[in-house]
N, CA, C and O atoms as a Tinker XYZ file with bonds, in Angstrom:
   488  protein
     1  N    130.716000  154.828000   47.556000    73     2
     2  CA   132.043000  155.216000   47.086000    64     1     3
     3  C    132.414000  154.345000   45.895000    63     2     4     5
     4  O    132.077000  153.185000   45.654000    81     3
     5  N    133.239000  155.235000   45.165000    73     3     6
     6  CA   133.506000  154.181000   44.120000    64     5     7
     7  C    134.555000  153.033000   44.278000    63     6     8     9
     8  O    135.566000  153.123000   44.975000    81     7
     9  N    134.161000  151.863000   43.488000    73     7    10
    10  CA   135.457000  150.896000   44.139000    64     9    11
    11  C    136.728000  150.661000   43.415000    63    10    12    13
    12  O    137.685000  149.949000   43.718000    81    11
    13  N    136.516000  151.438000   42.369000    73    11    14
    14  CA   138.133000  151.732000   41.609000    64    13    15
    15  C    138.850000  152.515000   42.656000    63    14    16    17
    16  O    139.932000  152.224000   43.167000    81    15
    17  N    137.990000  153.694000   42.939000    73    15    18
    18  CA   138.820000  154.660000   44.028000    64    17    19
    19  C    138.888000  153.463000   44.936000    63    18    20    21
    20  O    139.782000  152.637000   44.752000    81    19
    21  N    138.025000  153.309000   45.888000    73    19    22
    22  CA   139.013000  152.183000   46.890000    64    21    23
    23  C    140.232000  151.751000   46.835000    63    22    24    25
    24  O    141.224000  152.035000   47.508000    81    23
    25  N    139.995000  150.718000   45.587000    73    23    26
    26  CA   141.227000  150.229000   44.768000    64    25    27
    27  C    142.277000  150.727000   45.078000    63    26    28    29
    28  O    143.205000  150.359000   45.797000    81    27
    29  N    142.075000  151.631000   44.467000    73    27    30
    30  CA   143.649000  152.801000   43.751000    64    29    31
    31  C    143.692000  152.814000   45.228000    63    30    32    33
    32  O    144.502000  152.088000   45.803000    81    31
    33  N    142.883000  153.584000   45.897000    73    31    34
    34  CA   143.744000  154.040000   47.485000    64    33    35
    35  C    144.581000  153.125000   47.932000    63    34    36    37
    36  O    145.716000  153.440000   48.288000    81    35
    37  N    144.091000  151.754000   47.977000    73    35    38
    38  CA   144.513000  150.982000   49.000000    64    37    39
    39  C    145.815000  150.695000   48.611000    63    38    40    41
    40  O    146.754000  150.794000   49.401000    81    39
    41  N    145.982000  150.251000   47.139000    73    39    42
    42  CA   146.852000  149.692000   46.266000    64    41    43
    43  C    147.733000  151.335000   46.630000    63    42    44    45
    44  O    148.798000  151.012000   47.156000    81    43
    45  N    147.676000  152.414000   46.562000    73    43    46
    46  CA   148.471000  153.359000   46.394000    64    45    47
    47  C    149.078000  154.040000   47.873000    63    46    48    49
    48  O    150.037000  154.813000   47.877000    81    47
    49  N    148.286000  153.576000   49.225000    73    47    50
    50  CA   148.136000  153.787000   50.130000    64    49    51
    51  C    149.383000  152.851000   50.501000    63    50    52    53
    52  O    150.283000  153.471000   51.067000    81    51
    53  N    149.637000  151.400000   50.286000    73    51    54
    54  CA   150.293000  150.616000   51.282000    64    53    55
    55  C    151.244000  150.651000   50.544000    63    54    56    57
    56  O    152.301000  150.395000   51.121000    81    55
    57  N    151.347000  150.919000   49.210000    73    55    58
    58  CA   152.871000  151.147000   48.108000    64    57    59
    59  C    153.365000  152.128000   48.540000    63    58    60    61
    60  O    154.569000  151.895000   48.639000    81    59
    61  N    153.091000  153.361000   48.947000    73    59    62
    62  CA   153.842000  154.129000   50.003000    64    61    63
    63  C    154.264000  154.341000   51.007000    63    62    64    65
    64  O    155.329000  154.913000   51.240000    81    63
    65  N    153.042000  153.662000   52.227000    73    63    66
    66  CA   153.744000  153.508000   53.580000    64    65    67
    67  C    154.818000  152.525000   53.666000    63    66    68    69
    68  O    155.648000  152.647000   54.568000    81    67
    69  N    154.926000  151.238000   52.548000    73    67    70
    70  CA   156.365000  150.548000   52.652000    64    69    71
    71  C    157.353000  151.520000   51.912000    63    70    72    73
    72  O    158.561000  151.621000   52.130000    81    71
    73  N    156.774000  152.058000   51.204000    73    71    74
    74  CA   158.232000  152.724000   50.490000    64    73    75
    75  C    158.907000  153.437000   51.525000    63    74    76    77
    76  O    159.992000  153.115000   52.011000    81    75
    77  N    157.963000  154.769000   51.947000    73    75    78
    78  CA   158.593000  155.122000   53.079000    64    77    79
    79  C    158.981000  154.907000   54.062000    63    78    80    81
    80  O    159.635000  155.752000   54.672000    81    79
    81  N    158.673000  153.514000   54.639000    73    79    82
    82  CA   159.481000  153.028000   55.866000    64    81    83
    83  C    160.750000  152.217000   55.397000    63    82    84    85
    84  O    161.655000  151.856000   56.148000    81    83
    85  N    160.674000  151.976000   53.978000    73    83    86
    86  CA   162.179000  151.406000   53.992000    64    85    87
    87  C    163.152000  152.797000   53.800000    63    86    88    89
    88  O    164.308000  152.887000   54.213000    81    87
    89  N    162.435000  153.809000   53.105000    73    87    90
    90  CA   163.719000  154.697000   53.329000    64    89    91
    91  C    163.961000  155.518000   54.267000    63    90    92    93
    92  O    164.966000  156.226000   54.210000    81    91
    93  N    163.117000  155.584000   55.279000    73    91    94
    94  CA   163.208000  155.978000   56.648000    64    93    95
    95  C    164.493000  155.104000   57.260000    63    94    96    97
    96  O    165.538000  155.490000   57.785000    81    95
    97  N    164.013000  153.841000   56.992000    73    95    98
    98  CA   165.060000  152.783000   57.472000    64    97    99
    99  C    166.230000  152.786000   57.046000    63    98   100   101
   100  O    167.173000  152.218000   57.597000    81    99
   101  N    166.272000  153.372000   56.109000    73    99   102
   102  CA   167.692000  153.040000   55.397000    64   101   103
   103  C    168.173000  151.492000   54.606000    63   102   104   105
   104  O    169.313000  151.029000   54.647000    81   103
   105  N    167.279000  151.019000   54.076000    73   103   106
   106  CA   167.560000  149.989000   53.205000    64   105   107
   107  C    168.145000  150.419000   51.736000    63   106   108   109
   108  O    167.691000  151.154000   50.859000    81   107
   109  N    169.379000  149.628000   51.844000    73   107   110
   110  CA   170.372000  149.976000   51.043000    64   109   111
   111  C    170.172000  150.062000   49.702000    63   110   112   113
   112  O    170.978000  150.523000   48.893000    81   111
   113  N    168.622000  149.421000   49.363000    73   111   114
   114  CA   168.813000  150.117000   47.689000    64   113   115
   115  C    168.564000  151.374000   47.990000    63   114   116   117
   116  O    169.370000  152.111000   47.421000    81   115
   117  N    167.542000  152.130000   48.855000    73   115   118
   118  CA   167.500000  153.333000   48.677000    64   117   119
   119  C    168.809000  153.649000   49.043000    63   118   120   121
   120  O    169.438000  153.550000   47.989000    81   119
   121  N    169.530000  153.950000   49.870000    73   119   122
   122  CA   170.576000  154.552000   49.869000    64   121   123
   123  C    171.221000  155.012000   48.367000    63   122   124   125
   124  O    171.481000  156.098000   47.849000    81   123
   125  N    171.370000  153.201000   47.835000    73   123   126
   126  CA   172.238000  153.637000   46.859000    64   125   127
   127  C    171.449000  154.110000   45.981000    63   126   128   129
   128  O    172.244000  154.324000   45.067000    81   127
   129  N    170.199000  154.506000   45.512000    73   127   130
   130  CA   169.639000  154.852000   44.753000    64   129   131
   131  C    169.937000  156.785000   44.635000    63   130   132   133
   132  O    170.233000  157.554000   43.720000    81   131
   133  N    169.686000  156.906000   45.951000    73   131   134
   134  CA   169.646000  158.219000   46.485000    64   133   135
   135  C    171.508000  158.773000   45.898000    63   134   136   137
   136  O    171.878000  159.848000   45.425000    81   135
   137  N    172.058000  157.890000   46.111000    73   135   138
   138  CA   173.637000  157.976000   45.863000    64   137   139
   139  C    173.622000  158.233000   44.099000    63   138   140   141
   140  O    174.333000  159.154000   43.697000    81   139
   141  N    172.917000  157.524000   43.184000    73   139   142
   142  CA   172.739000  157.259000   41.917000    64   141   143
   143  C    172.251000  158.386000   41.545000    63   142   144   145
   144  O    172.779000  158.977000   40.603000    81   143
   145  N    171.123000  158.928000   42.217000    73   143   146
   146  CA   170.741000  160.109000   41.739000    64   145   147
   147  C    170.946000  161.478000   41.836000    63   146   148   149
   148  O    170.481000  162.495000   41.323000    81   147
   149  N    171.850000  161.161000   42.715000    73   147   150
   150  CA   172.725000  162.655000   42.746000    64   149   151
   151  C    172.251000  163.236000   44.067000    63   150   152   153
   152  O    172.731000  164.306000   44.442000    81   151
   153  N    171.473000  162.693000   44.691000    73   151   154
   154  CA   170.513000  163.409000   45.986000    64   153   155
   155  C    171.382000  163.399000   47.041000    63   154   156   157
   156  O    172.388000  162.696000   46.947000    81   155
   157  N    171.130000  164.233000   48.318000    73   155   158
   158  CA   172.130000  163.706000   49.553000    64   157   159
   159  C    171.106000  162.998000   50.288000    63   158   160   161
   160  O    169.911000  163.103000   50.014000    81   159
   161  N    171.557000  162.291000   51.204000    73   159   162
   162  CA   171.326000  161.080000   51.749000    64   161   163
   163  C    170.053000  161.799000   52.829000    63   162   164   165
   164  O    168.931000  161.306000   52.939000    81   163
   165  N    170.569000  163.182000   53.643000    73   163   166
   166  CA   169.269000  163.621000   54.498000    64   165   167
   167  C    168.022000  163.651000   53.728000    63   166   168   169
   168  O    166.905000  163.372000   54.164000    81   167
   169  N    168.306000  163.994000   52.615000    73   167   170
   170  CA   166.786000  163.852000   52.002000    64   169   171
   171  C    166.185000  162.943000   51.809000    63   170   172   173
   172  O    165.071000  162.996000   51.289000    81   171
   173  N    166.840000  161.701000   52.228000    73   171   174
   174  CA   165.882000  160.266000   51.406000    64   173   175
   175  C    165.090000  159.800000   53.390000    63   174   176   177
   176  O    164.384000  158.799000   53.517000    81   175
   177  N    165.257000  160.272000   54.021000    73   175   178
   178  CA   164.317000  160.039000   55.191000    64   177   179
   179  C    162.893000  161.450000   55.119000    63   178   180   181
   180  O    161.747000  161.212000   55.503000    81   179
   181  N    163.241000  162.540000   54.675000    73   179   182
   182  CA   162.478000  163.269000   54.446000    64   181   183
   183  C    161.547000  162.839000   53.330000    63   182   184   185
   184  O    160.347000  163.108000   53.365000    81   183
   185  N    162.157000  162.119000   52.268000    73   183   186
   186  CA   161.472000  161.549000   51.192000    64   185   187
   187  C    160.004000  160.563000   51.549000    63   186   188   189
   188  O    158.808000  160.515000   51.260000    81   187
   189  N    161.108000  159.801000   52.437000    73   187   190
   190  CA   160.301000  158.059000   53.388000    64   189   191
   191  C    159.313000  159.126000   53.984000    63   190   192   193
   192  O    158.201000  159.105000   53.458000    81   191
   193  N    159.484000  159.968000   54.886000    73   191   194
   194  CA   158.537000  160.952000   55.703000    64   193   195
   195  C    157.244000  161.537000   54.558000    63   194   196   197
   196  O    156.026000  161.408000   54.683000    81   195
   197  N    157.821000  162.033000   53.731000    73   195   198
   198  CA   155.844000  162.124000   52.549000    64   197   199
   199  C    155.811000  161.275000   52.475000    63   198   200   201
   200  O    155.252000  160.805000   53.466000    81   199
   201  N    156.189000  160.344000   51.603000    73   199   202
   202  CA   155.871000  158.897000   51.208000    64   201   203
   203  C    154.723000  158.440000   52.192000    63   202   204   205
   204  O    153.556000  158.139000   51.942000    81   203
   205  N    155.597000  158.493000   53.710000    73   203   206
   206  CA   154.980000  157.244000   54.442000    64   205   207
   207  C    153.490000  158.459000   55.029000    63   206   208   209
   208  O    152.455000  157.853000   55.309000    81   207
   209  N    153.459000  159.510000   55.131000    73   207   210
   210  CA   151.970000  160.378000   55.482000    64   209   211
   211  C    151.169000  160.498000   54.269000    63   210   212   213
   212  O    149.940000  160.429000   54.277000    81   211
   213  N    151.995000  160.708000   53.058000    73   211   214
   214  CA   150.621000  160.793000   52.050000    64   213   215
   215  C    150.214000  159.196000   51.627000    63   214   216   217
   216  O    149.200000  159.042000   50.946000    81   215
   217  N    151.050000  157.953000   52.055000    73   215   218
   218  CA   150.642000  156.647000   51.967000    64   217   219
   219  C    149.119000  156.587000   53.230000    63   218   220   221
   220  O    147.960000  156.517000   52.819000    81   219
   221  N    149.453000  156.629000   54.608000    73   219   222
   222  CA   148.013000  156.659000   55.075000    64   221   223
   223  C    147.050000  157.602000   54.718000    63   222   224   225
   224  O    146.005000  157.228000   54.186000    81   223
   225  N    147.318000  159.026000   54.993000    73   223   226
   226  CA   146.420000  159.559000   54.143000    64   225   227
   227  C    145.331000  158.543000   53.638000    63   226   228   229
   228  O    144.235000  158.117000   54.004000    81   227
   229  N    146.467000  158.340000   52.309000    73   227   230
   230  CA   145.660000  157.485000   51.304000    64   229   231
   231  C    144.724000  156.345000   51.946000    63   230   232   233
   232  O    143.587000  156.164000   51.511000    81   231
   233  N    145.075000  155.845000   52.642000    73   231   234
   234  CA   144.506000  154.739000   53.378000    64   233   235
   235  C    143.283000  155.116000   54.441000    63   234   236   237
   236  O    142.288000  154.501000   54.824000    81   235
   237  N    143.777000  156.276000   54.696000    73   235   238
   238  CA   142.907000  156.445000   55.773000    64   237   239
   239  C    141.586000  157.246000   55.284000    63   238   240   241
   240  O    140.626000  157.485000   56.016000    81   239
   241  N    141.724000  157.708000   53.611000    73   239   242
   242  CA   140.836000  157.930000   53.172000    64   241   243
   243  C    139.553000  157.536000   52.707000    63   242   244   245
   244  O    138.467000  158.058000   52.456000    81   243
   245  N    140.187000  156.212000   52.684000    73   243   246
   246  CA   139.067000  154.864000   52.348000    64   245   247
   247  C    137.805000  155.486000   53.237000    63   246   248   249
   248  O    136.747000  155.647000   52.629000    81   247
   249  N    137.866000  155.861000   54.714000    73   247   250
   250  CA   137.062000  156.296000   55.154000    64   249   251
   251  C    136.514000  157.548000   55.633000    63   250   252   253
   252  O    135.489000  157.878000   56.228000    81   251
   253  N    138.085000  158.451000   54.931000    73   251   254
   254  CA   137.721000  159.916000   55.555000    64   253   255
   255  C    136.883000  160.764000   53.947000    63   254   256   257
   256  O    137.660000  161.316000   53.167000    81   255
   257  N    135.868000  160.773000   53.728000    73   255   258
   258  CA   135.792000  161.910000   52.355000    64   257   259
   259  C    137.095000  163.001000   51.894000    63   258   260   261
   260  O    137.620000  163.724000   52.741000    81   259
   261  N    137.383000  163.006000   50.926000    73   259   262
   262  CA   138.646000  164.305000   51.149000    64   261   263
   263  C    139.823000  164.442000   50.943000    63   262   264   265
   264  O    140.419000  165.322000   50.322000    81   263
   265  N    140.515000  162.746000   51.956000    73   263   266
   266  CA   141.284000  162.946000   52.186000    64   265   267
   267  C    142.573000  162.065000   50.948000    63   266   268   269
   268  O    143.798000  162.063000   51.076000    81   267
   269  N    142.025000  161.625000   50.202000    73   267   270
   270  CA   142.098000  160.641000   49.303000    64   269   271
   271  C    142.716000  162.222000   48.133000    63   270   272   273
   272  O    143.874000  162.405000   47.758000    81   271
   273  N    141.855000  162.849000   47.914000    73   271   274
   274  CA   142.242000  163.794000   47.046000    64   273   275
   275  C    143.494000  164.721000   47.635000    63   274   276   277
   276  O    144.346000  165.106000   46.835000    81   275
   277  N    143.559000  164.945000   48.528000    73   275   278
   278  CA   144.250000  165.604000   49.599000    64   277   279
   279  C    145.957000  164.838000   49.413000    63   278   280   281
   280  O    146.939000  165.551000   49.209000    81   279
   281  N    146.039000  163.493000   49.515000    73   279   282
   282  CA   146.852000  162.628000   49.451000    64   281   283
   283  C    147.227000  162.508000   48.231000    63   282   284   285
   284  O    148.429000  162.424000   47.980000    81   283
   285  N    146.159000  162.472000   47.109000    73   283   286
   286  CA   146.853000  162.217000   45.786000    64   285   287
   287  C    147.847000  163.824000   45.364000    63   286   288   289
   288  O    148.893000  163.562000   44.770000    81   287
   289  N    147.686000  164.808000   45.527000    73   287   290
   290  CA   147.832000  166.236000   45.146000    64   289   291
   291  C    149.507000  165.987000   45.839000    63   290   292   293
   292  O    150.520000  166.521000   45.388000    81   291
   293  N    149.452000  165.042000   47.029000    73   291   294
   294  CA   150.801000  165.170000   47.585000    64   293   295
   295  C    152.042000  164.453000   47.245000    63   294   296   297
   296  O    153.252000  164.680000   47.255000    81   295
   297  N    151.149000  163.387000   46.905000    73   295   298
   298  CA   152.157000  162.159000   45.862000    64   297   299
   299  C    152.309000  162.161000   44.860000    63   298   300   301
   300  O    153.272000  161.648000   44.289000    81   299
   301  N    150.831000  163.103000   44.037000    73   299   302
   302  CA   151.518000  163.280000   42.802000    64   301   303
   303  C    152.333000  164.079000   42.401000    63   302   304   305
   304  O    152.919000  163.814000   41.352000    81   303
   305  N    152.683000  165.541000   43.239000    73   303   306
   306  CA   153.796000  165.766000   43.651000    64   305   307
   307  C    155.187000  165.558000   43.617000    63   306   308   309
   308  O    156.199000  165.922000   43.017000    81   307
   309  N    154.779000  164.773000   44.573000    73   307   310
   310  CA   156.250000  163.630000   44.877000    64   309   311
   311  C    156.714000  162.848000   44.043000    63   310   312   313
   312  O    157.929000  162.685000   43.933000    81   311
   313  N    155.683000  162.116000   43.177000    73   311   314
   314  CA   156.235000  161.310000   42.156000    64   313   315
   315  C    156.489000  162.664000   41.102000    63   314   316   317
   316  O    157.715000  162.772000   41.148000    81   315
   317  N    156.166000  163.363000   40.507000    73   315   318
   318  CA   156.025000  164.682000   39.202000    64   317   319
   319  C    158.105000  165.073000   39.777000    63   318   320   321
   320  O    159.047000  165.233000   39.001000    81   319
   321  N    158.128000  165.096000   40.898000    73   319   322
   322  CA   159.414000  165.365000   41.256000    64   321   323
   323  C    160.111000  164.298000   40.963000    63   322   324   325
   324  O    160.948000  164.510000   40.086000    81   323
   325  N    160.077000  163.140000   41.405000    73   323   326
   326  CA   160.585000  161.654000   40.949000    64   325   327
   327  C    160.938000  161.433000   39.546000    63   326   328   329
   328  O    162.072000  161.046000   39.264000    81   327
   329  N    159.926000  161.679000   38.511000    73   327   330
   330  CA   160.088000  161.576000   37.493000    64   329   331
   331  C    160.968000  162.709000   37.343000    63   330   332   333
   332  O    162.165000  162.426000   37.279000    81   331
   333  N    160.678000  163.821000   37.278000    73   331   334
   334  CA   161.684000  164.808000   36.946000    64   333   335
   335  C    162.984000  164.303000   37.403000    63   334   336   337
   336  O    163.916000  164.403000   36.604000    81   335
   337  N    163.204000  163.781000   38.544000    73   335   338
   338  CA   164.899000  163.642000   38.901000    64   337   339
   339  C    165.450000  162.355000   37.520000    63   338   340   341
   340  O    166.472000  162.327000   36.834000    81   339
   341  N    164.316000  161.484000   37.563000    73   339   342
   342  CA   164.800000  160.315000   36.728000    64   341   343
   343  C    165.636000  160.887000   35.382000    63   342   344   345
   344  O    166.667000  160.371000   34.951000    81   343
   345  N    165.005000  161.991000   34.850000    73   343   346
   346  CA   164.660000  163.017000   33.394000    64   345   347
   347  C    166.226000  163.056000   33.861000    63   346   348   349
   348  O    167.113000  162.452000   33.258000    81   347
   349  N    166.419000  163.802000   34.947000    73   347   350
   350  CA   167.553000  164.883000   34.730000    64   349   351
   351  C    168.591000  163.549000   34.843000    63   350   352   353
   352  O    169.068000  163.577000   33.709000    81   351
   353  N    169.025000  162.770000   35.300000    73   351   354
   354  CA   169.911000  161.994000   35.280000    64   353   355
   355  C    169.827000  161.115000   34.072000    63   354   356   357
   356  O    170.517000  160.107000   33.918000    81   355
   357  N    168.839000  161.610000   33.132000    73   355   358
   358  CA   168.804000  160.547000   32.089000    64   357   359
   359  C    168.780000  159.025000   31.965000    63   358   360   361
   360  O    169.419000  158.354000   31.155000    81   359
   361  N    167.784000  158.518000   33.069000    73   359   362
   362  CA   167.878000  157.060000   33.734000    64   361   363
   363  C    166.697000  156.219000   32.748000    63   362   364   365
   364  O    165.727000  156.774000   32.231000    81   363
   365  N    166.964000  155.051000   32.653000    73   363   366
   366  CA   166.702000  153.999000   31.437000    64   365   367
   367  C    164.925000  154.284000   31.947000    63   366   368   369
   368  O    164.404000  154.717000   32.975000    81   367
   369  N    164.342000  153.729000   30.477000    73   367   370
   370  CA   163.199000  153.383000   31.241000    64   369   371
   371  C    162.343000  152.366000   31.881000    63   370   372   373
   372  O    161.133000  152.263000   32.079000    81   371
   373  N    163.425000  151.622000   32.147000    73   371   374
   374  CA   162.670000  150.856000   33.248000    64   373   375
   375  C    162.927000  151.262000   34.249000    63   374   376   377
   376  O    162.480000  150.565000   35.160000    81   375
   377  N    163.600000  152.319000   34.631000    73   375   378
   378  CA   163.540000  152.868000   36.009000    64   377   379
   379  C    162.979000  153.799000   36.574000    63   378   380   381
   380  O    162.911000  154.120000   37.760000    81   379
   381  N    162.410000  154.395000   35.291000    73   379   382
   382  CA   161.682000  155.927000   35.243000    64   381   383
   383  C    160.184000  155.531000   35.057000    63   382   384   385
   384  O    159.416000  156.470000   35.267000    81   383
   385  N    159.473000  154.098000   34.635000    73   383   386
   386  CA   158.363000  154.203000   33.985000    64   385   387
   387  C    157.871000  153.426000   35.624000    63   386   388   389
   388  O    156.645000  153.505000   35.537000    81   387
   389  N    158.189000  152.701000   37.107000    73   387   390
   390  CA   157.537000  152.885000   38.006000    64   389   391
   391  C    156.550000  154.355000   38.313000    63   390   392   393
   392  O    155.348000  154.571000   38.159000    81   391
   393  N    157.718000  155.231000   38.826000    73   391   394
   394  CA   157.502000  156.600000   39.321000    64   393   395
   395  C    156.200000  157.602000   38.124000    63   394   396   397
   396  O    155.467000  158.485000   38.570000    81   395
   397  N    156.215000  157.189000   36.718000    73   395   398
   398  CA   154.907000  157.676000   36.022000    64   397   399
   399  C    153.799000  156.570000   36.494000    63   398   400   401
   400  O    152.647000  156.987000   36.378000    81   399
   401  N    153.884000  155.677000   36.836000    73   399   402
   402  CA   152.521000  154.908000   36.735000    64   401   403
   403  C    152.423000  154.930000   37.970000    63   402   404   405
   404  O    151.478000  154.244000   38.359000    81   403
   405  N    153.176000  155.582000   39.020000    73   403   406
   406  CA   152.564000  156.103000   40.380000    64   405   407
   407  C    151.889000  157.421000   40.285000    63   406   408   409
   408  O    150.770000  157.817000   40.609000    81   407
   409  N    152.771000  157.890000   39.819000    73   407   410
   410  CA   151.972000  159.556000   39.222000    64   409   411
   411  C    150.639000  159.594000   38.309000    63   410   412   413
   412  O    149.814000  160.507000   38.353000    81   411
   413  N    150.580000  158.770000   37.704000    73   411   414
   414  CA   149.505000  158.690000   36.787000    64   413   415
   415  C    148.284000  158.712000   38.106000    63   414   416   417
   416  O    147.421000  159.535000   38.414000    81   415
   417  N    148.699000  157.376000   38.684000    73   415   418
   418  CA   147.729000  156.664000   39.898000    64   417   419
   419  C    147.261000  157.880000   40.806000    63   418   420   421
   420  O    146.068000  158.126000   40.983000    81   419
   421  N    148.159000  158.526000   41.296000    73   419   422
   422  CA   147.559000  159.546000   41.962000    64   421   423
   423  C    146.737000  160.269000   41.450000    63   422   424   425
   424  O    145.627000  160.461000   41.945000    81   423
   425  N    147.216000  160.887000   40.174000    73   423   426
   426  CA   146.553000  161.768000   39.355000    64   425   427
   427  C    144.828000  161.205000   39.695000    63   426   428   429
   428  O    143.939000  161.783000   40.321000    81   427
   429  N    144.823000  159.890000   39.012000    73   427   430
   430  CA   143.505000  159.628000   38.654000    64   429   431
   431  C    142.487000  159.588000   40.047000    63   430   432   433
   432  O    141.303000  159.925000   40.052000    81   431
   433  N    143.311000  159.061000   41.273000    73   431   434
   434  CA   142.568000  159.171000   42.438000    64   433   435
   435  C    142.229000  160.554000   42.660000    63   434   436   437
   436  O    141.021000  160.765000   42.768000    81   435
   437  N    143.275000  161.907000   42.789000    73   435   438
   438  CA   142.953000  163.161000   42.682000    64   437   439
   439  C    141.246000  163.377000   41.504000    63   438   440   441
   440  O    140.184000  163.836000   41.926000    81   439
   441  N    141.417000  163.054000   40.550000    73   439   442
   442  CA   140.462000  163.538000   39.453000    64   441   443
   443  C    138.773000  162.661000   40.132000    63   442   444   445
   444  O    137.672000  163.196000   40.003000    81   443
   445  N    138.921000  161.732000   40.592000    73   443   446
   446  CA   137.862000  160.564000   41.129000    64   445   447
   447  C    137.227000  161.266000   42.570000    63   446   448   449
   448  O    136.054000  161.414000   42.911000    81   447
   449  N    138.471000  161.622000   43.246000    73   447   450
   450  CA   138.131000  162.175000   44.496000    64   449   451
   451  C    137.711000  163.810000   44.696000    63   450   452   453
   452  O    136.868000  164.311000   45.441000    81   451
   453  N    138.520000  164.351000   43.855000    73   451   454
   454  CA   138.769000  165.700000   43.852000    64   453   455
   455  C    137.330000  166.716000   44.640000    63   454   456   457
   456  O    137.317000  167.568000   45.529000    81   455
   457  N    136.502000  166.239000   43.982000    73   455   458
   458  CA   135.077000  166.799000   44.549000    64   457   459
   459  C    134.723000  166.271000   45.999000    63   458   460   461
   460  O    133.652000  166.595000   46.512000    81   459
   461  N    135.246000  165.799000   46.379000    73   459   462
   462  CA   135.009000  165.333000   48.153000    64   461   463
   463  C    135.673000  166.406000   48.903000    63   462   464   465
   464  O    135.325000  166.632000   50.062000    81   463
   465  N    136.752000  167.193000   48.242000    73   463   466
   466  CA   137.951000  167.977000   48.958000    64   465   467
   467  C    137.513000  168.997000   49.500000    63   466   468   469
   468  O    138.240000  169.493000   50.361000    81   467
   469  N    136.306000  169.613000   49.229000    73   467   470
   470  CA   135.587000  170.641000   50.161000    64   469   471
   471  C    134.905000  170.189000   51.479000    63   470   472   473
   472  O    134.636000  170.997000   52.367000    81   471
   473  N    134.599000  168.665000   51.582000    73   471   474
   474  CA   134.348000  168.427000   52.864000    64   473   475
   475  C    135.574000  168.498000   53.886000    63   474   476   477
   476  O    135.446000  168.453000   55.109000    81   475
   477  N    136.878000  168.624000   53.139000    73   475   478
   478  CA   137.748000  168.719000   54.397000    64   477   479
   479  C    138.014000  170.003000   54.814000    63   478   480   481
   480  O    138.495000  170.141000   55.939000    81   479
   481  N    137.759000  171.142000   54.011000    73   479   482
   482  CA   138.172000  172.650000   54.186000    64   481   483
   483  C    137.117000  173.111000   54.362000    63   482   484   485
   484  O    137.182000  174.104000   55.086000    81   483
   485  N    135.684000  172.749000   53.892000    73   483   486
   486  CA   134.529000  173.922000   53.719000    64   485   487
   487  C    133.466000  173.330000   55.040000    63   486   488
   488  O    132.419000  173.921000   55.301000    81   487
């Protein structure tokens, strides 16, 4: 396996399962973030909820073939939406340029992995 992909997983894997358990949790920057961006508040546990499944995923891909690509398609996603919300509220860029260099990250694990993704369907 390659060990950039490793890398990226792991590094992209545990940056999500904390993200999503703090906003599962309700830690108050997300709140107020969620408040900032115009979102309602039920959605930021649904948010923590991808976050924190396409974070193992990611992790758990380290050893599953597949599932790494599977995971990136979902976060990059999630972040492609992220950024878009940043867009629409017109938010500085230091607040908008996290959420691309997560998106990027996925992207590239998707493009690295992508060809494993028939061992999970075929």
């Amino acid at each position: 396996m390659n060990v950039l992909a490793i890398v990226l997983e792991a590094l992209l894997g545990l940056a999500f399962v904390m993200a999503g358990i703090m906003k599962i949790a309700g830690v108050q920057m997300h709140v107020d973030n969620f408040n900032r961006w115009k979102l309602p508040q039920w959605f930021r546990p649904i948010t923590g909820i991808v976050e924190l499944a396409g974070g193992a995923a990611m992790l758990a891909g380290i050893w599953v073939k597949g599932l790494p690509a599977l995971a990136g398609i979902l976060l990059g996603i999630t972040m492609l939406v992220g950024v878009l919300v940043h867009v629409r509220i017109r938010d500085t860029a230091k607040n908008t340029v996290p959420a691309v260099v997560l998106l990027i990250l996925a992207v590239v694990v998707l493009l690295i992995q992508g060809p494993d993704l028939d061992q999970l369907f075929g």
